[in-house]
Structure formats: structure tokens, C-alpha cells
C-alpha positions in Angstrom: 29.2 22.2 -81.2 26.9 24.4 -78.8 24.1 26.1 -80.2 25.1 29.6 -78.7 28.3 29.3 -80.8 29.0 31.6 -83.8 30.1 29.7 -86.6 32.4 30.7 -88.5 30.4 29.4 -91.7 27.6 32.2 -90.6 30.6 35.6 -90.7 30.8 37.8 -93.0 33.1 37.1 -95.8 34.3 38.6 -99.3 33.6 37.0 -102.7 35.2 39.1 -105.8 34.1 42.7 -105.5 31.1 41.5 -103.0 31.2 41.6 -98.9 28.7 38.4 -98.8 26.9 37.9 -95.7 28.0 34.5 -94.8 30.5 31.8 -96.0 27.2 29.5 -97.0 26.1 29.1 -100.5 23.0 28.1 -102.2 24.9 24.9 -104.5 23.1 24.8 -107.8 20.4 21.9 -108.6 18.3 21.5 -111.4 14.8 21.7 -110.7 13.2 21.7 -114.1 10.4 23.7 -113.3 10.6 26.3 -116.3 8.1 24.5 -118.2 6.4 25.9 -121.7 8.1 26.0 -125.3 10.2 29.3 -124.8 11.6 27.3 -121.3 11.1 31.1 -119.9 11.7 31.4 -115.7 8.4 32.2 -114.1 7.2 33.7 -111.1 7.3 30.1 -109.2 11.1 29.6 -109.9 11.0 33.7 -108.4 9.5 32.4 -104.9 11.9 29.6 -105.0 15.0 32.0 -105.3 13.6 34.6 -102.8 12.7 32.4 -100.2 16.6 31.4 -100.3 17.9 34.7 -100.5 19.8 34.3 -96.9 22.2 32.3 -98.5 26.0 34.0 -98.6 25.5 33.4 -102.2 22.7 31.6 -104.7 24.0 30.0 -107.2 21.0 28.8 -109.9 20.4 25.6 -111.6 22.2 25.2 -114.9 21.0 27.3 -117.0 21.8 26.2 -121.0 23.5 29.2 -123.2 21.3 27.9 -126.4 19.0 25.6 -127.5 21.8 23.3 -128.7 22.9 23.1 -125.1 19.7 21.7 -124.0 19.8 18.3 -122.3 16.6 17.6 -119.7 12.8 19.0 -119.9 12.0 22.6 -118.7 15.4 23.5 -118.1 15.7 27.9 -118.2 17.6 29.1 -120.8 19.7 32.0 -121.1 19.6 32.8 -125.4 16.3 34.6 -125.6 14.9 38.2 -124.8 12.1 36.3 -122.9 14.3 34.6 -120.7 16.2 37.2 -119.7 12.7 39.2 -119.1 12.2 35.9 -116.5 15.4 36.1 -115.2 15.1 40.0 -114.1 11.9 38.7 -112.0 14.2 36.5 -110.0 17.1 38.8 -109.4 14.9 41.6 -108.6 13.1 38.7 -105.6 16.5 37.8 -104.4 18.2 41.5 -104.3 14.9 42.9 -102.3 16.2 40.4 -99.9 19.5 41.4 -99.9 20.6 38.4 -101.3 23.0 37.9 -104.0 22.5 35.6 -107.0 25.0 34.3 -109.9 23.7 32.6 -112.8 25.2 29.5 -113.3 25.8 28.5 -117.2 26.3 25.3 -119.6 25.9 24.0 -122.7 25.8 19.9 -122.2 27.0 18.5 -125.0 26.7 14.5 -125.6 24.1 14.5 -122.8 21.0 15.2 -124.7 19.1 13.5 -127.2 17.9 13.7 -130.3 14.1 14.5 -129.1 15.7 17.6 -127.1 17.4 18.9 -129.6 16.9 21.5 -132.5 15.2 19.8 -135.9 16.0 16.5 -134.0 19.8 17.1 -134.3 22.3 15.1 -132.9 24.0 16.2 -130.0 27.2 17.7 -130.1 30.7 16.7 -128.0 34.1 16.9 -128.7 34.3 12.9 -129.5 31.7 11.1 -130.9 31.8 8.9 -127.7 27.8 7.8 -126.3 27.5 7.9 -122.3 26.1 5.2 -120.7 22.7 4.7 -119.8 19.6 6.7 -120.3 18.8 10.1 -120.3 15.1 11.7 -119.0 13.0 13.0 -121.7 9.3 14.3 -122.3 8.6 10.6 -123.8 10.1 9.1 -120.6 14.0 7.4 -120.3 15.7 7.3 -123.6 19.0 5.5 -124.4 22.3 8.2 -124.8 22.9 8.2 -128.6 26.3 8.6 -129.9 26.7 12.1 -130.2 28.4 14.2 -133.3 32.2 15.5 -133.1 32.3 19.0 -133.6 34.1 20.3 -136.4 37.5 22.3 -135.6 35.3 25.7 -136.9 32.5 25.0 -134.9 34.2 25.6 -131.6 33.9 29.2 -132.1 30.9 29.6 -132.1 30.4 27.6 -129.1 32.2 29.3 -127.7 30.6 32.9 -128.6 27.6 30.7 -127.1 28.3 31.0 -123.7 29.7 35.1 -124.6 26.3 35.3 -125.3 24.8 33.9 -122.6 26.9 36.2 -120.0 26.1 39.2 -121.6 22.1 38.2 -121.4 23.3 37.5 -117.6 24.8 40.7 -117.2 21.3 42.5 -118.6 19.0 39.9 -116.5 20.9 41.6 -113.5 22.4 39.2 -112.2 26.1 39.7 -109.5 28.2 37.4 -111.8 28.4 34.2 -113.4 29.5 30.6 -112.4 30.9 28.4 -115.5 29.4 24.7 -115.3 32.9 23.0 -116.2 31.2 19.7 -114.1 29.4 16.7 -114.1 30.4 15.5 -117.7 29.1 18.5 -119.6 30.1 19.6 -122.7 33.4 21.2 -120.8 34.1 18.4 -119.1 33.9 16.4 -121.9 37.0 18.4 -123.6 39.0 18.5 -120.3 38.9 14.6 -119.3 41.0 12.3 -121.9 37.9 9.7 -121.6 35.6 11.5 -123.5 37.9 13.5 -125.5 39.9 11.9 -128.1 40.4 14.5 -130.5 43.9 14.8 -132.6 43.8 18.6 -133.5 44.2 21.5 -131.6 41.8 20.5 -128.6 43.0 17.1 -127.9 45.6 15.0 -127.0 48.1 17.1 -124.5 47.0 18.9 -121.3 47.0 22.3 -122.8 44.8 20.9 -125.6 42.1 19.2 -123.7 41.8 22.6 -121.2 41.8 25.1 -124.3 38.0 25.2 -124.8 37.8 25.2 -120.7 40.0 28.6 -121.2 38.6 29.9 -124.1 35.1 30.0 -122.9 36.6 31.4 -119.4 38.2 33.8 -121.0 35.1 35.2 -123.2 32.9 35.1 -120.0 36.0 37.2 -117.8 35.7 39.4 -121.1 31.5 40.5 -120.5 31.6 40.7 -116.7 35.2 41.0 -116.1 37.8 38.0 -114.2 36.2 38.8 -110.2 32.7 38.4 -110.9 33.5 35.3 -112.9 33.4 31.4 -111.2 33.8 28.2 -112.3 33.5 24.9 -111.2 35.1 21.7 -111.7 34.1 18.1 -110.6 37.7 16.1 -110.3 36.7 12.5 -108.9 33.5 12.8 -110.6 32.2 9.7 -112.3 28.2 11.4 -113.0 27.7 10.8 -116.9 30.4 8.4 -117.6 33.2 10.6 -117.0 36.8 9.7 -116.8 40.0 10.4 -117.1 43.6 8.7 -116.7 45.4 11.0 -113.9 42.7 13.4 -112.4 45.3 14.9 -110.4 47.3 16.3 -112.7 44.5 17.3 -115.0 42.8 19.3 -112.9 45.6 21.1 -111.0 46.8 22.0 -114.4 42.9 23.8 -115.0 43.1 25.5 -111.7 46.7 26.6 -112.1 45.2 28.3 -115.3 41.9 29.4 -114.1 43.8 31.2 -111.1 45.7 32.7 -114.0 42.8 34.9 -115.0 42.3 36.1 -111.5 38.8 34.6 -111.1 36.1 35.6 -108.6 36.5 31.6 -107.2 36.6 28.7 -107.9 34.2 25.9 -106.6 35.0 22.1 -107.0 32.2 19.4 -106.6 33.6 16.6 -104.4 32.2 13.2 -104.0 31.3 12.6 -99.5 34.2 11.9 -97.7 36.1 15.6 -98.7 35.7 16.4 -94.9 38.0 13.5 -94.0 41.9 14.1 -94.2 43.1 10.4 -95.2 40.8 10.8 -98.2 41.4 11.1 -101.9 38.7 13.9 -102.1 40.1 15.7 -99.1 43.5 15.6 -100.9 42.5 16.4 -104.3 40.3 19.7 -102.9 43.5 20.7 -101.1 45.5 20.3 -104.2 42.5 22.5 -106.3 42.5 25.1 -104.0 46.5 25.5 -103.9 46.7 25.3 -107.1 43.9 27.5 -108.0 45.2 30.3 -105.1 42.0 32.4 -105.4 38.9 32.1 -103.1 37.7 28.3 -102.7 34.1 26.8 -102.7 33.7 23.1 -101.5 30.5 21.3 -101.9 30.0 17.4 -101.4 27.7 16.6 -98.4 28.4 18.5 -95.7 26.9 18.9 -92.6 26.8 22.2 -90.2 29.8 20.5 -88.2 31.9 19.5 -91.1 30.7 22.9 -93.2 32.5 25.1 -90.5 35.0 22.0 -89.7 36.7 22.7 -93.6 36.1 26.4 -93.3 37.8 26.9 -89.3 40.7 24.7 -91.1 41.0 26.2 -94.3 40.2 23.7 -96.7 37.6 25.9 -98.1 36.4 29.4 -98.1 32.7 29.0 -98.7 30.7 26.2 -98.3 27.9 25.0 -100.9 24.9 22.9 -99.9 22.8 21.3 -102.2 19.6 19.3 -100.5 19.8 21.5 -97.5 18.9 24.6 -99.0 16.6 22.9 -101.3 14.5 21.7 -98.3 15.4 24.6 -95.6 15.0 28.0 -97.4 16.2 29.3 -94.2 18.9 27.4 -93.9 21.7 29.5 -92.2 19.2 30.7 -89.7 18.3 27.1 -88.7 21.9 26.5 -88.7 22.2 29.4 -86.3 20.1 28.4 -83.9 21.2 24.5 -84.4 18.2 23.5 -85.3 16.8 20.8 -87.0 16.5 20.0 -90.5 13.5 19.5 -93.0 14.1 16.4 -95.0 13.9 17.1 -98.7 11.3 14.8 -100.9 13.8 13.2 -103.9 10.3 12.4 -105.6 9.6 15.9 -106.4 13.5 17.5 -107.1 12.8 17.4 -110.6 9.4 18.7 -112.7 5.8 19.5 -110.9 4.4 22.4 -109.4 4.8 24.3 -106.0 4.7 20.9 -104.1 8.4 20.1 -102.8 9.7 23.3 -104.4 8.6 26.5 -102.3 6.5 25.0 -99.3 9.1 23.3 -97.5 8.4 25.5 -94.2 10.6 27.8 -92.3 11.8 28.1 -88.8 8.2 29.3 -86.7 
């Protein structure tokens, strides 16, 4: 691909109500760098966002709807008037830039730990099933604990939760909302049959296992209404010891529903290899995005070539890139210009101070 090319991945392209300014998105990644007891964004998360704004699309780290939903140190929250007080620091960097930002929410269920949560509570999922391994906390790696069913009459007001959280988004100022229904998080845990063996209402069948999926979609579609609303999904995932017994027919039956609702887009989280046809991934994308029938992000390792490669051939509408952006805050100039790419530091994604956060350097 020539240099003096224009890439389809760098047009114009719409996005719910919004005319975004490329087909490139900022993918979200946790950074943890909301430190302090209140977890409260700060002005050094605002650099971080603003010096991305030439993104199509930011979409933030996962931001928890309570203090139940907590699951890693100095995450940002989205349940307290100081939070959102942090969060209208960051839109306001991002708009100046013309950017556009949506806050991307979760609540993560099982993958927490006692030390992270409220009064030393157990955490919460719709099985009392443990995930393997250890989790990250302030005392260094603790082992995953078996977590606490929650009651049938708890689910509401998990639900109102993440209601909560995206009216807080609307009033931070933010263009709209993704839904984190990935990586093994408290949604995923009700949608994929290995981590949710619950008899009653939201287990067993298909419909049962996607209600609290719905229900929560449907209370966010509610605040912000259905085209400033995303979600997305992880299908082949296996991040947090997630499962389930025919992926295929579990998660074209959420995307048949979420398209449904009419939703801004949906965005899927593919393991590498989506860019190849004779792959599961590329299959299972295909499938999502059919079923779905609404605007289609793809995210999962792509480079510049196979970014504009999946959108020239209409596996995807947008593109999200993760490390990229994280390490190239100009990132669709430098892929403008086919230039070449900072390497990001995996020693300092997580926690610390300015350092491998916002003075990776742009183009000169």
C-alpha cells in the first residue's frame, strides 16, 4: 500500500447521530492511573485523552458503575459527583480537539476480591463459580475467591447500577456510552453457560442467560437513547476463564437482540487472526455483524494494511486499535503518512505516573 494512498480507514464516516472524522477508533484499555480513595479522573488521564483526540472515536478504559463493580487499583468510577466533576475535565480536553469520546461502562462481577471490595465483601456473579488464577491488587497478586450468587432481587438494582452510571455519563458530557459486555465481566458471566448456572429466570435457556445483557441495554438506550448507545461483546474470548458450549449461537442470538434496539454499534473483541477469511474469528465477526445489522466495530490486532483490508471489504465499519493508539497519540496521522510506529512499553500499561502514558512522542 503506497504512502500517497488515501485509506479508506482515514474517510469520513457516520456513527449514530455523529459524522466521525475517520473509521479509526481509540479501543479501550485500562490504564489505572486514577489513583486516590474517591478513584476521581485527574488532569493526567485529561492529557492522555486529548493528546488522542484524532481518533474517529475514543472510547475510555472501563469505567466501573459502583464501588461494587470495582475489580483492579485506581480504576475511574462513574457513581460519585466527584467523578463526574473529573470526567467533565476530560471531555471538555477531547471536544476542544474536536474529538469525540464515549465512556465505556462495567461492573465486573467475580473478578475482584475481597480487599477491593466494600467492607471486604465478597464479590458478586451470577454463579458462585471462582476464575482461575490471580487477580492484581494493592497487596500485590491475590488468588480469585469464589464469588457470591446474586439473589434473584438483587439483579435490579444492578441493574439500575449501570442506569446510573449513564445518566452521570450523560451530565460528565460525554457523546454516548459503550456497554463492557466482554472479557468475562459481570455480563459476560450471565451470557456464557460456563460461568452461569443459574436455574431461575436468568439461566438455563438462551433468552435467560442474555436477559441481564438486555435489561441493562435497555436501561442505558433509556438515559441516552438506542443511537448513542454501544456495546461490545468478546465471542471466542477465553480472558478470565470464560467459556461457553456453542459460542456461535450464543452470541448471534445477543446481536440479533441488540440490533433489536437499534443501537449506535456494536463492537466485538476478536482474538488475531479475524483478518484472515479461513478463520474461526473471521467467521464468527462476519456472523456478529450480520446478525447484529447495525454499524460494526472490529478490534483484535490489526495493522494499517489489514485495518483498511476489513473495512475496503466490509467485514467491519470502524476499526479499534488498542496498543497503537496507546503508544502513537497521533496515530491516524502517522498512518496517513505511512509512517512508523512507536512501540508501546507493556511495563508501564498499568499504574505509575506520566512515564509510558502521555510522553510517547508525536510525528516531528
Amino acid at each position: 500500500m503506497s504512502q500517497t494512498q488515501t485509506l479508506t480507514l482515514l474517510t469520513p464516516a457516520p456513527l449514530g447521530p455523529y459524522s466521525l472524522a475517520n473509521r479509526m477508533v481509540m479501543a479501550p484499555m485500562t490504564r489505572s492511573r486514577a489513583a486516590g480513595a474517591g478513584r476521581v479522573p485527574n488532569d493526567l488521564m485529561a492529557d492522555y485523552y486529548r493528546q488522542r483526540a484524532s481518533a474517529g472515536l475514543i472510547l475510555t478504559e472501563a469505567t466501573q458503575v459502583s464501588p461494587q463493580g470495582v475489580g483492579y487499583p485506581d480504576t475511574p468510577g462513574i457513581h460519585s459527583d466527584a467523578q463526574v466533576e473529573g470526567w467533565k475535565r476530560i471531555t471538555a480536553a477531547v471536544h476542544e480537539k474536536g474529538g469525540r469520546i464515549f465512556l465505556q461502562v462495567f461492573h465486573v462481577g467475580r473478578i475482584s476480591h475481597t480487599s477491593l471490595q466494600p467492607e471486604g465483601a465478597l464479590p458478586v456473579a451470577p454463579s458462585a463459580i471462582a476464575a482461575d488464577g490471580t487477580l492484581f491488587t494493592y497487596e500485590g497478586p491475590q488468588p480469585f475467591g469464589t464469588p457470591r450468587a446474586l439473589e434473584l432481587e438483587e439483579i435490579p438494582g444492578v441493574v439500575e447500577q449501570f442506569a446510573d452510571a449513564a445518566r452521570r455519563a450523560l451530565a460528565a458530557g460525554f457523546d454516548g456510552i459503550e456497554i463492557h459486555g466482554a472479557n468475562g465481566y459481570l455480563i459476560d458471566q450471565f451470557l456464557r453457560d460456563g460461568t452461569n448456572h443459574r436455574t431461575d429466570a436468568y439461566g438455563g435457556s438462551l433468552e435467560n442467560r442474555a436477559r441481564f445483557l438486555l435489561e441493562v441495554t435497555r436501561a442505558v438506550v433509556a438515559v441516552w437513547g438506542a443511537d448513542r448507545v454501544g456495546l461490545r461483546l468478546s465471542p471466542l474470548g477465553s480472558y478470565n476463564s470464560m467459556s461457553d458450549s456453542d459460542p456461535e449461537a450464543t452470541f448471534a442470538y445477543a446481536a440479533r437482540e441488540l440490533g433489536k434496539l437499534k443501537l449506535g454499534f456494536l463492537h466485538a473483541a476478536m482474538l488475531n487472526g479475524a483478518e484472515k477469511p479461513d478463520t474461526r474469528e473471521h467467521r464468527m465477526a462476519k456472523l456478529l455483524k450480520e446478525s447484529f445489522g447495525g454499524t460494526f466495530i472490529i478490534n483484535g490486532g490489526f495493522s494499517r494494511e489489514t485495518g483498511e483490508q476489513a473495512v475496503t471489504s466490509g467485514l467491519a465499519d470502524f476499526v479499534a486499535y488498542g496498543a497503537p493508539f496507546l503508544a502513537n497519540p497521533d496515530l491516524p496521522e502517522r498512518f496517513a503518512a505511512g509512517a512508523p510506529l512507536n512501540a508501546a512499553d507493556p511495563s508501564t500499561f498499568y499504574g505509575g505516573d506520566h512515564r509510558g502514558y502521555t510522553d510517547y512522542p508525536a510525528l516531528a
